[in-house]
PDB file of N, CA, C and O in Angstrom:
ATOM      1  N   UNK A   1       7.919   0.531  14.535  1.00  0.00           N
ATOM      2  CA  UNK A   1       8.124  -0.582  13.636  1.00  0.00           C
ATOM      3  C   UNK A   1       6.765  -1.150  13.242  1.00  0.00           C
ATOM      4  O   UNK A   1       5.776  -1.298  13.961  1.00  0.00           O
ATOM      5  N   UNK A   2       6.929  -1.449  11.896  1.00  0.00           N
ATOM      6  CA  UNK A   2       5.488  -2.022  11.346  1.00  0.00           C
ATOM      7  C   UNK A   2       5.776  -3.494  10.544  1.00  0.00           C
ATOM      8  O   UNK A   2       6.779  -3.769   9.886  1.00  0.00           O
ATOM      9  N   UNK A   3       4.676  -4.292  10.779  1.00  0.00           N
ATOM     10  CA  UNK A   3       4.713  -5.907  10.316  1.00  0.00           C
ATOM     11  C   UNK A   3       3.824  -5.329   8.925  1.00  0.00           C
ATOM     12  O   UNK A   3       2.798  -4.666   9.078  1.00  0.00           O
ATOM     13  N   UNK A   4       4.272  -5.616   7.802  1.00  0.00           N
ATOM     14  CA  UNK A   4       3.605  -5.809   6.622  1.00  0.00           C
ATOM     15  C   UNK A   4       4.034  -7.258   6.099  1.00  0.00           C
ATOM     16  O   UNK A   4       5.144  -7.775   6.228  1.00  0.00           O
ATOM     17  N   UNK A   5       2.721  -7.882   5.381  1.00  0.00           N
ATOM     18  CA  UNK A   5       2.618  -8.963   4.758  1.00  0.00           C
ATOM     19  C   UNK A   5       2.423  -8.128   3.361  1.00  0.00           C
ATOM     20  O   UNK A   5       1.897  -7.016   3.315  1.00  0.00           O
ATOM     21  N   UNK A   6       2.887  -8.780   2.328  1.00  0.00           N
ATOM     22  CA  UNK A   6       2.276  -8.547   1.147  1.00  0.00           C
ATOM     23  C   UNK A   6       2.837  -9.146  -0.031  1.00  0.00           C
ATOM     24  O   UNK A   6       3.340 -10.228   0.272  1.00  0.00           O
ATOM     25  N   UNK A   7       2.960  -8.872  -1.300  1.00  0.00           N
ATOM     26  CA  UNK A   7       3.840  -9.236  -2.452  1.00  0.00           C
ATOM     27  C   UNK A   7       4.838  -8.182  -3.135  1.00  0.00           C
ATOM     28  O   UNK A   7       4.423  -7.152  -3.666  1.00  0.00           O
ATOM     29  N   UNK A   8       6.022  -8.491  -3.080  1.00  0.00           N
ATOM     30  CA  UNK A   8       7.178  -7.888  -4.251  1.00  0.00           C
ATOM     31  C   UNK A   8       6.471  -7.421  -5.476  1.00  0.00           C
ATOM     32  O   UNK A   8       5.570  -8.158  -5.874  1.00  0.00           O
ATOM     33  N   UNK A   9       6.780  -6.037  -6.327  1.00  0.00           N
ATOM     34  CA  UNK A   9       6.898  -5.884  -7.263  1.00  0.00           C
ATOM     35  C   UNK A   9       7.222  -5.074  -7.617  1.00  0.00           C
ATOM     36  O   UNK A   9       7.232  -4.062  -6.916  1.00  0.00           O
ATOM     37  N   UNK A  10       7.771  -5.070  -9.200  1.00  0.00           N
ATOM     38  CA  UNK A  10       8.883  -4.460  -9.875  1.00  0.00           C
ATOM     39  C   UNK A  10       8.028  -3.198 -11.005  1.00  0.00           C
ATOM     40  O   UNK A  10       7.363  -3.310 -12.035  1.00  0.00           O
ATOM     41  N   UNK A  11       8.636  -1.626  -9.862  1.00  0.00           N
ATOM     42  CA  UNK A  11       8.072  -0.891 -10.739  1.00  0.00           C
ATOM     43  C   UNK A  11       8.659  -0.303 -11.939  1.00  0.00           C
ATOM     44  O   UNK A  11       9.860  -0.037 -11.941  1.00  0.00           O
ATOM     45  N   UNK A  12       7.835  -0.046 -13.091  1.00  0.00           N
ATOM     46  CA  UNK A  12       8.953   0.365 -14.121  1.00  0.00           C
ATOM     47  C   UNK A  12       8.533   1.904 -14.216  1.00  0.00           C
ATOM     48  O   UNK A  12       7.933   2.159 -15.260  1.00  0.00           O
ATOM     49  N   UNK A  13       8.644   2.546 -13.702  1.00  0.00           N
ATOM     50  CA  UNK A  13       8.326   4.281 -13.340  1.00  0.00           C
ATOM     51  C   UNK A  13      10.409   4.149 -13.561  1.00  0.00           C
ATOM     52  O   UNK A  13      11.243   3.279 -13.311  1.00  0.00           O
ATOM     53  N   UNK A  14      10.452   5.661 -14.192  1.00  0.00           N
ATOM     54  CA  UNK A  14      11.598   6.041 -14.577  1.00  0.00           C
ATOM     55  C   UNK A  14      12.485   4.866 -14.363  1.00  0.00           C
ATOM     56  O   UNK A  14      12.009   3.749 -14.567  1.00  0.00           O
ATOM     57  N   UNK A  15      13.856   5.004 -13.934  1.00  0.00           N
ATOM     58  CA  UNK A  15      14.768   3.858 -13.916  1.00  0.00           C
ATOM     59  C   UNK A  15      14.502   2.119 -13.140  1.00  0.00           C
ATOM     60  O   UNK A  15      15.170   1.086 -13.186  1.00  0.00           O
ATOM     61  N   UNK A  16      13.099   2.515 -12.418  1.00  0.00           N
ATOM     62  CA  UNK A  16      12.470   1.170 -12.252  1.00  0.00           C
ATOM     63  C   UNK A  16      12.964   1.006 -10.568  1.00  0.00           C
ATOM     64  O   UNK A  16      13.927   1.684 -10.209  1.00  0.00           O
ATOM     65  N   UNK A  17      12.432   0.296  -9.783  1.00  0.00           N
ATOM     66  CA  UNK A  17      12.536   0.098  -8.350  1.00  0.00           C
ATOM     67  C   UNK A  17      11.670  -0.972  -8.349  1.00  0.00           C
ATOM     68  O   UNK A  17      10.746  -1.234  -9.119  1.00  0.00           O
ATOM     69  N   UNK A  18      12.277  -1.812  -6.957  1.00  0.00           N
ATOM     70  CA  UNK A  18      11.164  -2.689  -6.320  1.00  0.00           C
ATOM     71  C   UNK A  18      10.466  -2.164  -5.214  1.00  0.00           C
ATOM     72  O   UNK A  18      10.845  -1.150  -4.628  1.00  0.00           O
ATOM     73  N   UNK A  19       9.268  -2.934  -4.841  1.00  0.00           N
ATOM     74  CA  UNK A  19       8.479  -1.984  -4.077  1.00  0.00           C
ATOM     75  C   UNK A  19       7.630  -3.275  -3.562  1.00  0.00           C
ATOM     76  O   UNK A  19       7.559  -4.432  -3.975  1.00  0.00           O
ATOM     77  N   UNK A  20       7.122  -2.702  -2.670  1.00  0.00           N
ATOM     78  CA  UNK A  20       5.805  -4.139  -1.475  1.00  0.00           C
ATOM     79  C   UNK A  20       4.359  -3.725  -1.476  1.00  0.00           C
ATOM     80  O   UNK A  20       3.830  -3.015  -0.620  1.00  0.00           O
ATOM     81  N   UNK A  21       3.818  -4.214  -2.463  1.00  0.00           N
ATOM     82  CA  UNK A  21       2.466  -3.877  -2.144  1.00  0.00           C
ATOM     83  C   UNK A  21       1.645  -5.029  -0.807  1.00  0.00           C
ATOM     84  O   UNK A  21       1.322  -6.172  -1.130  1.00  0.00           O
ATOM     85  N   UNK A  22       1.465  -4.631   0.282  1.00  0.00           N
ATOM     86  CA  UNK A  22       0.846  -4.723   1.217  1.00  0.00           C
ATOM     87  C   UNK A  22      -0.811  -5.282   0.930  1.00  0.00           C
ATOM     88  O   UNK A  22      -1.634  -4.753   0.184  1.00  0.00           O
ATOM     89  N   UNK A  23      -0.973  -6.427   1.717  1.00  0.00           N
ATOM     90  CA  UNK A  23      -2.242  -7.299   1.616  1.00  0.00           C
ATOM     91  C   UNK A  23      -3.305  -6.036   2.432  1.00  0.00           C
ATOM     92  O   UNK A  23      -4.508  -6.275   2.541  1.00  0.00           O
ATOM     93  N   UNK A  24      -2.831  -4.979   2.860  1.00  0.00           N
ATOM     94  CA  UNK A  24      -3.872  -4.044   3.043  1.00  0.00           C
ATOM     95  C   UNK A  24      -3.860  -2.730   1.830  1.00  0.00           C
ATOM     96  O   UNK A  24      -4.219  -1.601   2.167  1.00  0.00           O
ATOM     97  N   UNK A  25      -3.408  -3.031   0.411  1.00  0.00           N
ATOM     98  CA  UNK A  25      -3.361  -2.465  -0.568  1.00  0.00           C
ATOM     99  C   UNK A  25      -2.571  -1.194  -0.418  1.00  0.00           C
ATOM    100  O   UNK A  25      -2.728  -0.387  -1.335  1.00  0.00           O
ATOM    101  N   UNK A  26      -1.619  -0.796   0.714  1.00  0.00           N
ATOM    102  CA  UNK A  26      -1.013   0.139   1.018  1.00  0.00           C
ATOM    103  C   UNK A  26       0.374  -0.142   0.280  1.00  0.00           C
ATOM    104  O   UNK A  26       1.082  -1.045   0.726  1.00  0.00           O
ATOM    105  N   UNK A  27       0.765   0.545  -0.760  1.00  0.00           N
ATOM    106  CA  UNK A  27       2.378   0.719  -1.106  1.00  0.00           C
ATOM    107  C   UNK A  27       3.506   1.117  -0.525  1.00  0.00           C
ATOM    108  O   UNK A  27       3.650   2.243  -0.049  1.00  0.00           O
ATOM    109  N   UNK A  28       4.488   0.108  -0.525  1.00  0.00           N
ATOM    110  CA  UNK A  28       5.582   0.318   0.248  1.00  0.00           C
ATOM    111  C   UNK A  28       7.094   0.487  -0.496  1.00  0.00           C
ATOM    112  O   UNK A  28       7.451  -0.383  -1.290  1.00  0.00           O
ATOM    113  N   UNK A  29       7.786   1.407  -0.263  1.00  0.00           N
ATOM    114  CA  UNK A  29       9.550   1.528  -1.394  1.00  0.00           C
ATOM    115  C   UNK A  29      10.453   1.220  -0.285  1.00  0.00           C
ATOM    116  O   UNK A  29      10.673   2.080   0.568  1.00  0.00           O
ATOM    117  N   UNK A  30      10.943   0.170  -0.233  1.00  0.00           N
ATOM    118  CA  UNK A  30      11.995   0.142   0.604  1.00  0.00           C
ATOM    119  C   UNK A  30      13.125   0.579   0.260  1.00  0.00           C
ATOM    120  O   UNK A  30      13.450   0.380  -0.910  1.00  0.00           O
ATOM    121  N   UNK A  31      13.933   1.200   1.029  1.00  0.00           N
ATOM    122  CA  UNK A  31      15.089   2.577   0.277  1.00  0.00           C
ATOM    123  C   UNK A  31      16.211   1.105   0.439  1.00  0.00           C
ATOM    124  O   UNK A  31      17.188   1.168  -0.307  1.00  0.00           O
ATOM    125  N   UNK A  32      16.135   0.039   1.196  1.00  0.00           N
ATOM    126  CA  UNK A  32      16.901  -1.498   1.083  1.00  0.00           C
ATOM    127  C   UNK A  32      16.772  -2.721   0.897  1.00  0.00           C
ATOM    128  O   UNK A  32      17.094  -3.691   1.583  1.00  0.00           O
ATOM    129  N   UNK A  33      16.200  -2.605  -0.233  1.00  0.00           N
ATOM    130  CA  UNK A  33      15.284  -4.026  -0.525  1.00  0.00           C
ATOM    131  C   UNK A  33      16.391  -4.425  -0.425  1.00  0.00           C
ATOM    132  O   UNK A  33      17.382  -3.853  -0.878  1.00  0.00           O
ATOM    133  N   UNK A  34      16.363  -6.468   0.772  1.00  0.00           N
ATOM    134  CA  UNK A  34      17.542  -7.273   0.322  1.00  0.00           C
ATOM    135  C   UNK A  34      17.061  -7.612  -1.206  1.00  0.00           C
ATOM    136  O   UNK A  34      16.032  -7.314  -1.813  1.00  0.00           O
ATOM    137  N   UNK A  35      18.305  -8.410  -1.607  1.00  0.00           N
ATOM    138  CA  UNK A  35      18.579  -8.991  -3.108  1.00  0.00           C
ATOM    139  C   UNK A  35      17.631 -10.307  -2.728  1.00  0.00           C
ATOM    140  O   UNK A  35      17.087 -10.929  -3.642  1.00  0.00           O
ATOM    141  N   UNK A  36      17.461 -10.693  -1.372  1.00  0.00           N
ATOM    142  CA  UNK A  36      16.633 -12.130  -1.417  1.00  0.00           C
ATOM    143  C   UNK A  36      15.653 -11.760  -2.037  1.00  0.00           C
ATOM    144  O   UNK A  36      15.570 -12.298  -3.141  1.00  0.00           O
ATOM    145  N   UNK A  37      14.596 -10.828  -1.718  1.00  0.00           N
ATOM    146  CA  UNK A  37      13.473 -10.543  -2.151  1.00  0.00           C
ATOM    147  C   UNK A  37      12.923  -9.832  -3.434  1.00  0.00           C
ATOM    148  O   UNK A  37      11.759  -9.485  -3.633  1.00  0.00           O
ATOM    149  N   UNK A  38      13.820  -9.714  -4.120  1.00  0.00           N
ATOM    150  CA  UNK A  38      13.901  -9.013  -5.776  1.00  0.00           C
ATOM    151  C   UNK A  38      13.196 -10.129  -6.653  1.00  0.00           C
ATOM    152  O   UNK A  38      13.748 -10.437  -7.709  1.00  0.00           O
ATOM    153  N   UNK A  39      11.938 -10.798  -6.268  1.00  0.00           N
ATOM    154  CA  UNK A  39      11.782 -11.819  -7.383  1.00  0.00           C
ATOM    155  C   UNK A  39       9.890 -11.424  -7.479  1.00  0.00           C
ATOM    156  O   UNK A  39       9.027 -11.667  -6.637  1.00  0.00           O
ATOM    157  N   UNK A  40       9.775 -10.844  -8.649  1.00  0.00           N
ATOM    158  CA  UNK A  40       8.134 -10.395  -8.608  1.00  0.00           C
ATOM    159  C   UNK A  40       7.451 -11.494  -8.521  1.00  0.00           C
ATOM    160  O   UNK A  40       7.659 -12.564  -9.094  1.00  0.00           O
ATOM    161  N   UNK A  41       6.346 -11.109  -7.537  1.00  0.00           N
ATOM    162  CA  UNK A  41       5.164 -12.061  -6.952  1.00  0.00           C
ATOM    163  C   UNK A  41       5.750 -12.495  -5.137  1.00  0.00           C
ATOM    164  O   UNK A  41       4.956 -12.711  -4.221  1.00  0.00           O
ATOM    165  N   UNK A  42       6.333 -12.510  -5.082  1.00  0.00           N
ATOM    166  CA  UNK A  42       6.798 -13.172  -3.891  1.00  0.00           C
ATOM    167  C   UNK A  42       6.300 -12.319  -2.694  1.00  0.00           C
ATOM    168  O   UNK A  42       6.232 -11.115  -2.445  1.00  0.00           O
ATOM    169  N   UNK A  43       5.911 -13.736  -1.921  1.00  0.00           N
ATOM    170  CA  UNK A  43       4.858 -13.510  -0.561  1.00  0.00           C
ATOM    171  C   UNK A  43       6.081 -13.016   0.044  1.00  0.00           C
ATOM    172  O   UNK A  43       7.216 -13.461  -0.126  1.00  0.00           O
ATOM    173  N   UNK A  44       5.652 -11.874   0.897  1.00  0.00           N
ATOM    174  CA  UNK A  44       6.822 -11.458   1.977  1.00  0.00           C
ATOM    175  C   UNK A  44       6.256 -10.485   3.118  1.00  0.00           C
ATOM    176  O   UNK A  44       5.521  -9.501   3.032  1.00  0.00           O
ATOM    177  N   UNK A  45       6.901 -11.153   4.298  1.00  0.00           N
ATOM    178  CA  UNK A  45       6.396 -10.261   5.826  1.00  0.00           C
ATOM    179  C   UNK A  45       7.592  -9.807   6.013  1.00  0.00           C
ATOM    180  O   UNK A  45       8.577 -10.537   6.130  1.00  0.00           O
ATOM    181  N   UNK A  46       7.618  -8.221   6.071  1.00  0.00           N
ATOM    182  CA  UNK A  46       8.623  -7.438   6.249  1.00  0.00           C
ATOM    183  C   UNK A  46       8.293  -6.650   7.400  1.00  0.00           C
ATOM    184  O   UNK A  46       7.325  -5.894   7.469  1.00  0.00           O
ATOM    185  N   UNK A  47       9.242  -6.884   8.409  1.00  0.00           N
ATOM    186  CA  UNK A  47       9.860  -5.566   9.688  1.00  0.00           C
ATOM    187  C   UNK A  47       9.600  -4.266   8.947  1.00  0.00           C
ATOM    188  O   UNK A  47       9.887  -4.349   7.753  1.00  0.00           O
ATOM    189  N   UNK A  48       9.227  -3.327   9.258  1.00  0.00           N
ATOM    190  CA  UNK A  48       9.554  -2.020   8.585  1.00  0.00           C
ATOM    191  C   UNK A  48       9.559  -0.885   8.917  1.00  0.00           C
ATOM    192  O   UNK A  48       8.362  -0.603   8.975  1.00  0.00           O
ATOM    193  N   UNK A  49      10.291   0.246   9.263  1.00  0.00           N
ATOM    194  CA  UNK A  49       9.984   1.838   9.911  1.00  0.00           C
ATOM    195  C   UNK A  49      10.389   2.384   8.632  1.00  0.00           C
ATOM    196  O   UNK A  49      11.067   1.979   7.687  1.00  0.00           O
ATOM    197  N   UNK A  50       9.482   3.879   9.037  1.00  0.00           N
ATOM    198  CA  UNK A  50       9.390   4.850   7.701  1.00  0.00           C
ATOM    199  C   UNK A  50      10.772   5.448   8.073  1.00  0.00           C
ATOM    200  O   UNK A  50      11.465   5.333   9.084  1.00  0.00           O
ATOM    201  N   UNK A  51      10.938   6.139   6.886  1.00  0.00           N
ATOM    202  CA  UNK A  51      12.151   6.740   6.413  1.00  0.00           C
ATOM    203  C   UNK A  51      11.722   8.097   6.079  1.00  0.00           C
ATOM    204  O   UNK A  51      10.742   8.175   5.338  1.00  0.00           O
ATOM    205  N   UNK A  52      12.514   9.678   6.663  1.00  0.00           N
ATOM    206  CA  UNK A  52      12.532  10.525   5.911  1.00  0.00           C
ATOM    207  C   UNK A  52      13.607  10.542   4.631  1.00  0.00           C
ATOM    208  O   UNK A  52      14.828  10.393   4.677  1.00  0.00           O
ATOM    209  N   UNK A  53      12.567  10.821   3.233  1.00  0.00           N
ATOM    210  CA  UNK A  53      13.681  10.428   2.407  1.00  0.00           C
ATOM    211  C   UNK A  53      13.254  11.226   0.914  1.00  0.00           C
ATOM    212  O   UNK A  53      12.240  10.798   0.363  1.00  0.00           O
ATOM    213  N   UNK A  54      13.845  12.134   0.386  1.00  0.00           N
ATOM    214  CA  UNK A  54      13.604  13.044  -1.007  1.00  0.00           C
ATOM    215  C   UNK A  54      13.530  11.767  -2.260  1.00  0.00           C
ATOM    216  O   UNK A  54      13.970  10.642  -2.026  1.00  0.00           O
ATOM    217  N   UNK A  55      13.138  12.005  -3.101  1.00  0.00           N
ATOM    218  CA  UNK A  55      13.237  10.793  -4.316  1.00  0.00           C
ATOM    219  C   UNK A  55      12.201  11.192  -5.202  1.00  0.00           C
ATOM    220  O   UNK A  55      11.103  11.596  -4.818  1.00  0.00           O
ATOM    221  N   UNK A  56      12.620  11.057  -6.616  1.00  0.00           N
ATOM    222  CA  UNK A  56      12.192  10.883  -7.483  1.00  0.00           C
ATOM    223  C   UNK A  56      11.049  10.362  -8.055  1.00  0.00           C
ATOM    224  O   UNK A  56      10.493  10.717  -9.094  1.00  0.00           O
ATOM    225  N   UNK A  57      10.646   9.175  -7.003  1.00  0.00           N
ATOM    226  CA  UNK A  57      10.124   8.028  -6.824  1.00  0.00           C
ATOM    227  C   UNK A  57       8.562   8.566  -6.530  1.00  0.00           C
ATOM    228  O   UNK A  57       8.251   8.558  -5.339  1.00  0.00           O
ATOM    229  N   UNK A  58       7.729   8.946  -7.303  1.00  0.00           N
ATOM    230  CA  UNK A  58       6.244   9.214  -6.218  1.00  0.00           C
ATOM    231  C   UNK A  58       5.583   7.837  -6.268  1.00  0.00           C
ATOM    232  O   UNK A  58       4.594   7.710  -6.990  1.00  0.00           O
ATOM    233  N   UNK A  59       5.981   6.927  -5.656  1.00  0.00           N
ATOM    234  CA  UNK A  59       5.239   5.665  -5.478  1.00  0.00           C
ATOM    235  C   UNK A  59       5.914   5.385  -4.083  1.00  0.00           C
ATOM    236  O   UNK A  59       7.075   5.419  -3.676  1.00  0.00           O
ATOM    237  N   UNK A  60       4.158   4.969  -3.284  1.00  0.00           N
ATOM    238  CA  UNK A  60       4.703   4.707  -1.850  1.00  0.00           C
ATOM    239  C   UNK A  60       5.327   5.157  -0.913  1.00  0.00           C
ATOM    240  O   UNK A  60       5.975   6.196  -1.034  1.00  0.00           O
ATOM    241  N   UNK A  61       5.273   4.555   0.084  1.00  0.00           N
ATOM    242  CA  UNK A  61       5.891   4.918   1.404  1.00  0.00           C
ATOM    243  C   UNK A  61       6.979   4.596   1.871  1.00  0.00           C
ATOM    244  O   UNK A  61       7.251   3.577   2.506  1.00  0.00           O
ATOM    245  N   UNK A  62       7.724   5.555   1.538  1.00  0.00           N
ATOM    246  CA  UNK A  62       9.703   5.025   1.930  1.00  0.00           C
ATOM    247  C   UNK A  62       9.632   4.269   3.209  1.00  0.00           C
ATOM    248  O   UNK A  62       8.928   4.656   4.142  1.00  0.00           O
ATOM    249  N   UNK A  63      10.450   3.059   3.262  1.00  0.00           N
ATOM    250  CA  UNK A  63      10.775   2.487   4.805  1.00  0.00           C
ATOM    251  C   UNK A  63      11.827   1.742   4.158  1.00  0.00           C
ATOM    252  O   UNK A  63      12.180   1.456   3.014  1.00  0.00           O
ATOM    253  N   UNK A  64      12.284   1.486   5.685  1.00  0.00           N
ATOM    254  CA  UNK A  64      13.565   0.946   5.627  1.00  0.00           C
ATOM    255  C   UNK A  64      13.154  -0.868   6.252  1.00  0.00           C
ATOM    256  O   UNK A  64      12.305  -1.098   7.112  1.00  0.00           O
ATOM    257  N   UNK A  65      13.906  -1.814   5.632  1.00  0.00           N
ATOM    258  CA  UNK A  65      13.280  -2.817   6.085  1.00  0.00           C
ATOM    259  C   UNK A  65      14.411  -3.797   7.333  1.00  0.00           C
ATOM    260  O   UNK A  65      15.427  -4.257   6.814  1.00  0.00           O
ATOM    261  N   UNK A  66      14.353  -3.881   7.787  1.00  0.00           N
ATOM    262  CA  UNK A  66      14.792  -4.233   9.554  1.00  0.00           C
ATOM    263  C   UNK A  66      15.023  -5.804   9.522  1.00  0.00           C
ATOM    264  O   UNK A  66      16.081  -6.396   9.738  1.00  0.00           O
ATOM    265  N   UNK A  67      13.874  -6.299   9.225  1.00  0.00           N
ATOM    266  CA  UNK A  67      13.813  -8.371   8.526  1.00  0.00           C
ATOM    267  C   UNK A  67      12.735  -8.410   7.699  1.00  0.00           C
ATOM    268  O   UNK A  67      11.884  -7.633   7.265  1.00  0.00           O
ATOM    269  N   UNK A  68      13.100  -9.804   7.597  1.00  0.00           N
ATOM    270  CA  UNK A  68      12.585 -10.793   6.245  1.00  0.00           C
ATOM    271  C   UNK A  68      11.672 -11.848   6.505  1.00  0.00           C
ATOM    272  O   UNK A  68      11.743 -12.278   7.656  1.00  0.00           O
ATOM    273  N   UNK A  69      10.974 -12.298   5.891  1.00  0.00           N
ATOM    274  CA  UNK A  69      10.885 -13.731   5.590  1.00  0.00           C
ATOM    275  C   UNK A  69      10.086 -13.505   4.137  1.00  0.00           C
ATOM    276  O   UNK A  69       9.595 -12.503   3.618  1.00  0.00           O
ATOM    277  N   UNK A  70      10.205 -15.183   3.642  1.00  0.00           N
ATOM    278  CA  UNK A  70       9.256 -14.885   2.750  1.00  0.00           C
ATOM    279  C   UNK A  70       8.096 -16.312   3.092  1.00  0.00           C
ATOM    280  O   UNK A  70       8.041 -17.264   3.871  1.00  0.00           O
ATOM    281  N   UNK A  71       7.519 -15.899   2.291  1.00  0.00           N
ATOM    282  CA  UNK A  71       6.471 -16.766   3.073  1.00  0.00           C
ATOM    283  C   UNK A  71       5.772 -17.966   1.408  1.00  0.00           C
ATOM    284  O   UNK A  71       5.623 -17.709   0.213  1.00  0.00           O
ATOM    285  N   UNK A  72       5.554 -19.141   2.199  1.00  0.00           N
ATOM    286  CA  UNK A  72       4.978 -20.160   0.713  1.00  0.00           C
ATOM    287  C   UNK A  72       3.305 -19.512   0.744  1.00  0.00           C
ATOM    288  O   UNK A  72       2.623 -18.976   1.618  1.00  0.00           O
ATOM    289  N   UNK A  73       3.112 -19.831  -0.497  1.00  0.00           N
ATOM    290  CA  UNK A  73       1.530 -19.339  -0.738  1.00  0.00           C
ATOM    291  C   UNK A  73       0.377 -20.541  -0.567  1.00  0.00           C
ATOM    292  O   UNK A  73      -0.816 -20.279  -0.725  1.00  0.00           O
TER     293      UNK A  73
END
């Protein structure tokens, strides 16, 4: 399990996904973003383990996200 801090954002690569870019500039696809966190810009420390996972998607590092928070800036 991994602690990432970082910000939400909304990629528009083919049909579009949200995704966590990480305050250590590392990209993250969560294969379960909750619906809380679907709002671009938003500070968020996410629980997270990787995922083996096929996709379309060449952006980032599949994980699955475990908890939440979001955090004020």
């Amino acid at each position: 399990m991994k602690v990432v801090k970082g910000k939400v954002a909304y990629q528009h690569l083919g049909p579009g996904f949200w995704g966590i870019i990480g305050e250590d500039g590392q990209a993250y696809r969560p294969v379960n973003m909750p619906n809380q966190l679907k709002y671009e810009g938003y500070a968020v420390k996410v629980e997270v383990v990787p995922v083996d996972e096929m996709s379309v998607f060449m952006w980032g590092q599949p994980v699955k996200v475990v908890s939440f928070e979001t955090m004020t800036p």
